[in-house]
N, C-alpha and C positions, 0 to 999 in steps of 0.2 A: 568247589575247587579253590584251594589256597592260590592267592596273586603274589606269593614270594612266600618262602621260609624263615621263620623266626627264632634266631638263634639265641641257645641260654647259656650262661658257664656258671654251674657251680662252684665245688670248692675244686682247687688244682689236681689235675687228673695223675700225676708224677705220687699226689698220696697215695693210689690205689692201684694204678699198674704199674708196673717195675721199669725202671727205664732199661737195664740189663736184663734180658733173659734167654731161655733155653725153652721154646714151646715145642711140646710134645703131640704131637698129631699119631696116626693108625700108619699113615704112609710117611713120614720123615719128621725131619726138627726145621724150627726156625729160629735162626741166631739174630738175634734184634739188639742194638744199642742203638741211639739216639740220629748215630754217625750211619750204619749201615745196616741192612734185614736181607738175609740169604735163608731163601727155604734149600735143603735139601734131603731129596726124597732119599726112603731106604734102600731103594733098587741101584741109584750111582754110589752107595758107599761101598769105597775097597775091602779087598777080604779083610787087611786088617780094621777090623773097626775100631779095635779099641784104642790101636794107636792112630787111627784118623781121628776121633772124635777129643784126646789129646791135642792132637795138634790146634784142631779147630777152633778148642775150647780156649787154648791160651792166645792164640789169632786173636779172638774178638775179646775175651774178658784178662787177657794177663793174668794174674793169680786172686784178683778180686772175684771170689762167686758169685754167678747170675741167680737170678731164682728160676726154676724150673716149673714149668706152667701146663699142667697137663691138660689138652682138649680131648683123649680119645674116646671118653665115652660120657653120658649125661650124668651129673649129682645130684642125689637127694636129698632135700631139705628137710630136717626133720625137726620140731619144737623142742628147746632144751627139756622143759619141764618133764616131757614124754619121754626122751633120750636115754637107753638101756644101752654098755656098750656093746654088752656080752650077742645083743637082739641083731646089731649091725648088719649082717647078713641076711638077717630075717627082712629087716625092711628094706633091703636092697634088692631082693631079687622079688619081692611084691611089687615092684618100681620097673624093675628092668634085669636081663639076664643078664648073671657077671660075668664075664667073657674070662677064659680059661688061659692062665698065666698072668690074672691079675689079682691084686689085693685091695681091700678097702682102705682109706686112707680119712680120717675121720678131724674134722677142721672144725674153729667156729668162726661164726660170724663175729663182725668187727661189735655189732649192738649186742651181742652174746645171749640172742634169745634162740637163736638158729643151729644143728648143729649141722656141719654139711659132710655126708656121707658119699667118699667120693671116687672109684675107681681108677688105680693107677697101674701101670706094667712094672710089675718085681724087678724083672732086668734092668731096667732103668731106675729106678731109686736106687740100686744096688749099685752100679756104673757109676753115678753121680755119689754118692755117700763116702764110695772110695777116691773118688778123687776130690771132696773135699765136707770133711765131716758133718760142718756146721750149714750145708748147704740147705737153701730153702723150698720147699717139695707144697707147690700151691696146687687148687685146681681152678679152671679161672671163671668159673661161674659163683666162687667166693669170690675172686673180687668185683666181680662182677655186682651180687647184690651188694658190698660195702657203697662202692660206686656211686648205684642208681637209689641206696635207701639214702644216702646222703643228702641228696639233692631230694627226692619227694618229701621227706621227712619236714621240710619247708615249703611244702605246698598244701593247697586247701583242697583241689579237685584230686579227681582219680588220674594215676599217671601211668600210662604203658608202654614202656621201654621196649626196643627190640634192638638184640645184634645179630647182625647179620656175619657169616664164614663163608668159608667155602664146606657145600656142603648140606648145610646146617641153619637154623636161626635159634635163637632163645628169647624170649618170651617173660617179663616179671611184669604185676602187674598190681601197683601199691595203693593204697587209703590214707596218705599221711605215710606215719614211719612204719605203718603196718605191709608185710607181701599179703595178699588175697591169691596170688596163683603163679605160678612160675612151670616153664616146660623149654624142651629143646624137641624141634621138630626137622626133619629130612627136609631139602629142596634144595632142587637143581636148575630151575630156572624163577620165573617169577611168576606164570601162571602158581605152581602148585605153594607157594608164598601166600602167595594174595589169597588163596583157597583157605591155607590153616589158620591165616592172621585174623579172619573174617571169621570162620568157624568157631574159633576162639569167642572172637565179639560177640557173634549173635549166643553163643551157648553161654556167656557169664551175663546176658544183655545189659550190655551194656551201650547206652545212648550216646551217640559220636558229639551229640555238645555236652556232655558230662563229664569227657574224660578226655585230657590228653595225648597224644602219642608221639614219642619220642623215637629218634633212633639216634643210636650211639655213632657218633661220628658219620663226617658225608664224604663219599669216597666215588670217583668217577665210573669206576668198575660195576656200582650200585645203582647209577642214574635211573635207569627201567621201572628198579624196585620202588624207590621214592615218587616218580611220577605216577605207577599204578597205584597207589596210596593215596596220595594228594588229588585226586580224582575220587576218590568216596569219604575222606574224612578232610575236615575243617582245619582239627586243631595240630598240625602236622610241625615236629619243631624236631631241631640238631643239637646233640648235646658233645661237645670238645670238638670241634670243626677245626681240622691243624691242616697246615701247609703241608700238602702229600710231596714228601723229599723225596720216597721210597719210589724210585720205576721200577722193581722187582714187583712182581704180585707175593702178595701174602695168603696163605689163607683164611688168617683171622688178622687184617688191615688195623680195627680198634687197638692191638696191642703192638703194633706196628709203628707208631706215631706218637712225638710229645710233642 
């Protein structure tokens, strides 16, 4: 068991997630600037949506465009050298089903060996494109690996990130600048957590003094997660630990905070 947690800061986290954005979830948006983070769900938006989400959008961002950060469904990472675009579909749905009324949305990585294969809702790039052209349509497990390759990329051991939502975790897990493995997995509490985070470990075996593990930012709504954790691994460490300003819940808290 770790006697305290040891915190690291890479390079500034404002180069990788957007301090303005517009995140897109299955059940609603959440409007994030620096100043304030309102989730809300699809079920309280009035009939007009599209003149609510006008209004909403110039409330928080005035006529500066946010970037729009899709979580609704998992990305594939797929190796430049390999990358066919015409295949995209092909290697998407050998990954995962593409849920119906969605399109692929094909991004790279920031080290541009990666291409990330990413499913996004039509209606909403479509919504967002007309209200402002030049808008930018991320998904956020690209920034995700810019993020966490940045920081391993200067290290010597093995390092295994995890971020935690609501919902959800994701999983990279690096050699230096290289990923060896990345996934998003379901959970809803921290038993079934701690089940895949471990299943993960023993199935790539990996040795808990060989490799690190990181989690993205420490958030009090998490506390469970982190103590079930620091109770089977040593090397247990925080990466961008910010002052929680937000008393709204987030669903995804990491992109909630600078």
């Amino acid at each position: 068991m770790v006697t305290g947690p040891r915190f690291s800061m890479p390079a500034t986290k404002s180069q990788f997630i957007p301090q303005k954005s517009i995140q897109v979830f299955l059940d609603g948006f959440c409007f994030y600037t620096p100043q304030q983070c309102e989730f809300i769900s699809f079920k309280n938006f009035p009939t007009d949506t599209q003149g609510f989400l006008e209004q909403t959008f110039k409330k928080y961002f005035g006529d500066q465009p946010p970037s729009i950060i899709h979580f609704e469904h998992p990305a594939l990472f797929v190796p430049q050298a390999l990358f066919e675009n015409s295949k995209k579909e092909d290697y998407y749905t050998h990954y995962n089903t593409l849920a119906e009324a969605f399109e692929l949305n094909v991004l790279d990585t920031e080290d541009k060996t990666l291409k990330v294969v990413a499913p996004i809702a039509s209606k909403w790039k479509s919504f967002f494109k007309k209200m402002h052209a030049n808008i930018d349509i991320i998904n956020y497990q690209n920034l995700l690996y810019n993020l966490v390759q940045s920081h391993s990329k200067t290290q010597t051991s093995k390092q295994l990130f995890v971020h935690l939502q609501k919902g959800a975790f994701d999983l990279f897990l690096f050699d230096g600048a290289k990923l060896l493995f990345n996934n998003r997995f379901a959970q809803n509490n921290v038993d079934t957590f701690l089940y895949f985070l471990f299943y993960v470990v023993e199935t790539l075996k990996l040795d808990q003094d060989a490799f690190d593990l990181y989690f993205l930012g420490k958030y009090d709504s998490y506390n469970a997660y982190y103590d079930g954790v620091s109770n089977f691994h040593n090397n247990l460490q925080y990466l961008f630990v910010e002052e929680q300003k937000n008393t709204t819940p987030a669903p995804a808290p990491f992109f909630c905070s600078h």
